[in-house]
C-alpha positions in Angstrom: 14.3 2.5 -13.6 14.5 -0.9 -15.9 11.9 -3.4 -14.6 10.6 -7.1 -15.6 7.4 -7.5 -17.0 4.5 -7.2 -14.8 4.6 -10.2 -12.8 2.0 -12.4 -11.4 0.3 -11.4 -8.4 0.5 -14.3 -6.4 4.0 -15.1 -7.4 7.8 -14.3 -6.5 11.2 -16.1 -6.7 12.9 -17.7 -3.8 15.7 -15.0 -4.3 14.9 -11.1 -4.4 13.6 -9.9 -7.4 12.9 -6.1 -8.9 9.1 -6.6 -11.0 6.3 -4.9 -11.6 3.3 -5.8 -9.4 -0.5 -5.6 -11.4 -2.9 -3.0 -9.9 -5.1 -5.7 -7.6 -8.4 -4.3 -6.1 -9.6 -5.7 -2.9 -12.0 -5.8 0.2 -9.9 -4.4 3.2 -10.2 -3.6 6.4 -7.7 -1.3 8.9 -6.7 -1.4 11.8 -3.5 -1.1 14.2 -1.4 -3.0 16.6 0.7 -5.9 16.1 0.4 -8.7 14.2 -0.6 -11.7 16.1 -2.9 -9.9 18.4 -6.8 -11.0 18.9 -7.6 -7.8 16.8 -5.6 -9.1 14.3 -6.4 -12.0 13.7 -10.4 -11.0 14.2 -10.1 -8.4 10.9 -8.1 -11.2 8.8 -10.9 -13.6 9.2 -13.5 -10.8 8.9 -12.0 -9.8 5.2 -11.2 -13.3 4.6 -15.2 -14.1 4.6 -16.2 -11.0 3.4 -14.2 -11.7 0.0 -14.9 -15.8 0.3 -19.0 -14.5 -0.3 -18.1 -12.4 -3.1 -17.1 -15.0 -5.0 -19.6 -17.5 -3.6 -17.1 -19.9 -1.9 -14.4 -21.7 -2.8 -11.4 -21.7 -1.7 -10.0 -19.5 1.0 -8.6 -16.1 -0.4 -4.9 -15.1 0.1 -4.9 -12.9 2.9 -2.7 -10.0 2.5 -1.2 -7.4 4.7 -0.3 -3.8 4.7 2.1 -2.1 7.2 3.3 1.3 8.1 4.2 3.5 11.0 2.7 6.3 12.1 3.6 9.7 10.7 6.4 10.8 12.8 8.0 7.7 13.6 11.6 7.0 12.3 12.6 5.9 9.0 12.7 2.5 7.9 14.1 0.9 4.9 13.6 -2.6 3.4 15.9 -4.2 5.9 15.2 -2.9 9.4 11.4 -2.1 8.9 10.5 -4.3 12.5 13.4 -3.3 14.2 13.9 0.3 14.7 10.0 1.4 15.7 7.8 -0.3 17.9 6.1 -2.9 16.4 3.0 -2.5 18.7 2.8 1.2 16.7 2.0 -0.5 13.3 -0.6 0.8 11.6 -2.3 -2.2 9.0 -4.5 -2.5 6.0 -6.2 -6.5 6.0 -6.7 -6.9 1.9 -8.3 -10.0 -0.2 -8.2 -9.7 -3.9 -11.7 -9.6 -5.1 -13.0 -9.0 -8.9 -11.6 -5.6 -10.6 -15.8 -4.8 -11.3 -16.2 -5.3 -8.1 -19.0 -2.2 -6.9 -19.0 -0.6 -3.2 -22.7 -2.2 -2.9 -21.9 -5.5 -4.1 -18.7 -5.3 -1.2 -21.9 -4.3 1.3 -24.0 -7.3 -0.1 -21.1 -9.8 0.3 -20.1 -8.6 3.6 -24.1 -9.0 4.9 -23.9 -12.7 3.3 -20.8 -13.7 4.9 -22.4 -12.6 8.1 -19.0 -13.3 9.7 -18.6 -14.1 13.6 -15.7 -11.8 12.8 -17.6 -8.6 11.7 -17.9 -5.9 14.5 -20.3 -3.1 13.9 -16.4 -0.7 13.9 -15.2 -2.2 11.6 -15.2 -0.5 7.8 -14.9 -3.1 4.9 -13.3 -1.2 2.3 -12.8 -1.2 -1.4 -9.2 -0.4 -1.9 -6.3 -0.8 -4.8 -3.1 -1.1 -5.3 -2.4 0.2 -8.8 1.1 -1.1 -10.9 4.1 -0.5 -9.2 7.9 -1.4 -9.2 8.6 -3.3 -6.0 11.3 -5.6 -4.8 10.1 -8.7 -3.8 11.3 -12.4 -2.4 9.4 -15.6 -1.5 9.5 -16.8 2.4 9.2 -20.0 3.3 9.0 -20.6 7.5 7.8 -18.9 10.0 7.0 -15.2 10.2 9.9 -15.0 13.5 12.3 -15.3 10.5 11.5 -13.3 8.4 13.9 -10.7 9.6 16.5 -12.5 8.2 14.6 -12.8 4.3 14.1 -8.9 4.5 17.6 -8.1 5.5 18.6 -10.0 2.2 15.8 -8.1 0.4 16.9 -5.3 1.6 20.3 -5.8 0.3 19.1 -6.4 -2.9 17.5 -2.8 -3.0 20.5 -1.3 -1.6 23.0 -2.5 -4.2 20.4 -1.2 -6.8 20.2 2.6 -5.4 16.5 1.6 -4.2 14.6 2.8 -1.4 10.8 1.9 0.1 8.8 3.9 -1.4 5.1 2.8 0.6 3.8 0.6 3.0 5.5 -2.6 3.5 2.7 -5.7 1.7 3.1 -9.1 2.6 1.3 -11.6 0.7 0.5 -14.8 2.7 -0.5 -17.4 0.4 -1.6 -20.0 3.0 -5.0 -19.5 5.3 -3.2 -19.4 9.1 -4.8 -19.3 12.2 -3.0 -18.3 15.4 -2.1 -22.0 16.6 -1.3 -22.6 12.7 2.0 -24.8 12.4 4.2 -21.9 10.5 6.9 -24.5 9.2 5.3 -24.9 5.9 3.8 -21.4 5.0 4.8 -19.1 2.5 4.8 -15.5 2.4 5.9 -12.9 -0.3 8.0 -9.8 0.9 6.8 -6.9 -1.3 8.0 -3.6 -1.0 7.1 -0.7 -3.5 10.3 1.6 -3.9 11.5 4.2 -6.2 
């Protein structure tokens, strides 16, 4: 398979691309449900602080997301990954880049700092990577109720190239959000890894 360079990590075009995504390494934390749910929202904040004290403030991280089904659930493609399984079955990975030299006991120190109201004594914080990868990938813009319609076009675009998913759908959310967060403005990248 022909690629683009290795694009940046917090970047994709408006319209679906095929690039190559960098290896990342992050702070994560699993879990399983749907999104939107108290859970949810309670492990994004958790690796959100947890990542915001290993780099001693500053801005808030981009968030990013992780989602599969269960083994034995049907297949999905690109297109109709929400729609044929039950979204409640999703099984997630909560991520937040964090420094490539980044060592387990520094993650532990960070995650003691942050002493987040988030943090429940379940809960594993995680080093994790994604290593380089060819993935198709698009920019949404709007709320995350429409994104069925961006990953049906995405979807398209792998299709018409022979490509399947080939891992966990990763969405990349590049603006903090809270649950009563106005979703008009946010943006989201649509990643898929496929082969």
């Amino acid at each position: 398979m022909t690629t683009s360079p290795v694009t940046p990590h917090l970047h994709a075009a408006d319209e679906p691309e095929l690039v190559r995504s960098p290896t990342i390494r992050y702070a994560a934390v699993l879990g399983s449900g749907a999104p939107g749910s108290d859970e949810f929202y309670r492990k994004k904040l958790l690796v959100a602080d947890v990542a915001r004290a290993l780099a001693a403030g500053g801005a808030d991280p981009a968030v990013e997301i992780q989602y599969w089904y269960p083994e034995g659930s049907a297949h999905v493609e690109i297109a109709d990954f929400y729609s044929i399984n039950p979204v409640p079955s999703l099984e997630y990975r909560v991520l937040a880049a964090i420094p490539d030299d980044t060592a387990a006991e520094e993650l532990a120190a960070a995650r003691e700092r942050a002493a987040s109201t988030s943090d429940a004594a379940g809960d594993a914080v995680e080093l994790f990577m994604i290593p380089a990868q060819d993935v198709v990938q698009v920019m949404h813009h709007g709320p995350f109720a429409d994104e069925f319609a961006t990953l049906a076009k995405l979807g398209a675009f792998a299709a018409a190239r022979g490509l399947h998913r080939h891992g966990p759908h990763h969405e990349v959310h590049l603006d903090a959000f809270r649950r009563d967060t106005p979703q008009g403005s946010l943006r989201t990248i649509l990643r898929d890894p496929v082969a």
